[in-house]
LUMSEVEX-509937 format. One line per 4 residues: number of its first residue (from 0); for each residue z, x negated, y negated of C-alpha. Coordinates in steps of 0.001 Angstrom, whole numbers, plus 500000, padded with zeros to 6 digits. Example, Ala and Ser with C-alpha at 12.3 -4.5 7.8 and 13.67 -1.06 7.14 Angstrom:
<sites>
0 = 507800/487700/504500 | 507140/486330/501060
</sites>
This chain:
<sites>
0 = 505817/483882/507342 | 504545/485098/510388 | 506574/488438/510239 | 505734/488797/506154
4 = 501588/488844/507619 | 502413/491162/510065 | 504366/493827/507718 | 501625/493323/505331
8 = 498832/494140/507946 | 500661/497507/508679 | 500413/497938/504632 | 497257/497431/504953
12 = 496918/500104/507155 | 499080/502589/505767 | 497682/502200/502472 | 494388/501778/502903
16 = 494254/504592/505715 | 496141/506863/502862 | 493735/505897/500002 | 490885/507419/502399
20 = 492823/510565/503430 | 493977/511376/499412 | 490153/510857/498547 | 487780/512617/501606
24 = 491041/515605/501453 | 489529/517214/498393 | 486181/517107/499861 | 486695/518619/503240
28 = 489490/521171/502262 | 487112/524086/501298 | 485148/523368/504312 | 487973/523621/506674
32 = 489506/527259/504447 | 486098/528275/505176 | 486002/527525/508668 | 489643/528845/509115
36 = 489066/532051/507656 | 485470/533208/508997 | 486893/532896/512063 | 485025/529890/513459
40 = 487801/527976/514239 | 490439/530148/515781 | 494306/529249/514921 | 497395/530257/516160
44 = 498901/532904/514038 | 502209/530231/513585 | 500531/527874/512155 | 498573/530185/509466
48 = 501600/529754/507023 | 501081/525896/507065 | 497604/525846/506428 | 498284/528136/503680
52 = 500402/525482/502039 | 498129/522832/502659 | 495243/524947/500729 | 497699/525618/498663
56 = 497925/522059/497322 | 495984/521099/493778 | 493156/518778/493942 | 494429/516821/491304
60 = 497955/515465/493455 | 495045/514469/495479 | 493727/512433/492906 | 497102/511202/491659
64 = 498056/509706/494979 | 494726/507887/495757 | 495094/506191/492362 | 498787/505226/493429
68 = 497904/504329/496955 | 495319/502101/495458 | 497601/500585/493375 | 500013/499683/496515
72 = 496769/497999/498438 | 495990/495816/495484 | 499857/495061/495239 | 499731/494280/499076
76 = 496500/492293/498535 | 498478/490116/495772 | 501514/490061/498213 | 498806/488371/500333
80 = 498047/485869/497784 | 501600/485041/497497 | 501479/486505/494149 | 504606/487782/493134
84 = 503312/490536/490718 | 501970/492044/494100 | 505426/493381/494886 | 505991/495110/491871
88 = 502905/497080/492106 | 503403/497837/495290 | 506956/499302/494135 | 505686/501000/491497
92 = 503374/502545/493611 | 505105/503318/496360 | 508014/505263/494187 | 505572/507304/491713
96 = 504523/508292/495761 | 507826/509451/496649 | 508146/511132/492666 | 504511/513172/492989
100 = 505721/514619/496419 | 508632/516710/494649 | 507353/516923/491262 | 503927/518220/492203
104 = 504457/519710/495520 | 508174/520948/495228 | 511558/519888/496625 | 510354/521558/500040
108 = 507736/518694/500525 | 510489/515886/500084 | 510019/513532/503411 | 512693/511896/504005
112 = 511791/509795/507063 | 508724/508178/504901 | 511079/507606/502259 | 513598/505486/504513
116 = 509936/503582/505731 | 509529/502818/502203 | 512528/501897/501893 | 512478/499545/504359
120 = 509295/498292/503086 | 510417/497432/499715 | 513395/495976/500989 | 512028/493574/503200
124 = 509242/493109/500721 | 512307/492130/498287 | 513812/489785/500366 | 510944/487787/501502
128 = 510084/487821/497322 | 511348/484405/496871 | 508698/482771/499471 | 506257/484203/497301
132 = 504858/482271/493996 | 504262/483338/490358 | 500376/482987/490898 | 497883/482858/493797
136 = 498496/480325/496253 | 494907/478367/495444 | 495731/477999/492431 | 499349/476425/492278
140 = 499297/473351/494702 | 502528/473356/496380 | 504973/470558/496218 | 503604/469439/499433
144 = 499693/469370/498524 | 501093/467284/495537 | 502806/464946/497534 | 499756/464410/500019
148 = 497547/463984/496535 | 499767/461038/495686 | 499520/459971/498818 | 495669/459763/498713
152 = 495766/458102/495141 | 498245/455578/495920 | 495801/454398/499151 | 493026/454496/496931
156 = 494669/452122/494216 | 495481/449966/497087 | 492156/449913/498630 | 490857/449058/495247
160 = 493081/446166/494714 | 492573/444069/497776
</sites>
């Protein structure tokens, strides 16, 4: 359980730390063309052809992936929960990802080590999906809660009868 946290904490992160790139890159991308081609922030001549593809890129696959990485923090947060819907959101998400790369930005954006991190995501996510519940851990006592509430009641019946 300990390792399921931990994987989930760098989800978090991932996630959340791609949710805030997708939605501030939109904002700060004509500042930075600006500042790139006045002058005030001198480049290497190399790297002018990547910047062109990055201002090349539509504001709306910007929009598209914050949506999606939203959807794969609340799936995370579920995961959390121990709610098993979490890690099918979080799939969802986390394919339409890979699918807006190439369909929005072209073959030539594919990635293919974050797809095998993915991957591995989803995979352990998959294996570790029969730990989790089919609804939020407060709200499904587990067999053991039930047990101790049996417990309690029988001591109380037997309290009450001497």
């Amino acid at each position: 359980m300990k390792m399921f946290r931990f994987v989930l904490i760098l989800t978090f992160i991932g996630s959340g730390i791609s949710l805030f790139s997708s939605m501030m890159a939109p904002l700060t991308m004509p500042m930075m063309k600006e500042l790139i081609v006045s002058g005030q922030y001198p480049m290497p001549q190399e790297m002018q052809g990547v910047f062109d593809q990055i201002f090349a890129i539509p504001t709306y696959y910007y929009i598209v992936t914050a949506l999606l990485y939203a959807l794969s923090l609340s799936g995370a947060i579920l995961m959390w929960r121990l709610n098993k819907r979490g890690f099918h959101l979080y799939t969802i998400a986390q394919l339409l990802l890979i699918v807006a790369d190439v369909v929005i930005l072209g073959s030539g954006f594919f990635n293919l080590g974050g797809v095998m991190i993915t991957l591995f995501f989803v995979i352990y996510y998959y294996f570790t999906l029969r730990m989790l519940t089919a609804s939020p851990v407060e709200d499904t006592p587990s067999d053991n809660e039930a047990l101790k509430e049996e417990e309690e009641d029988d001591e109380d019946d037997d309290e009450e009868d001497e």
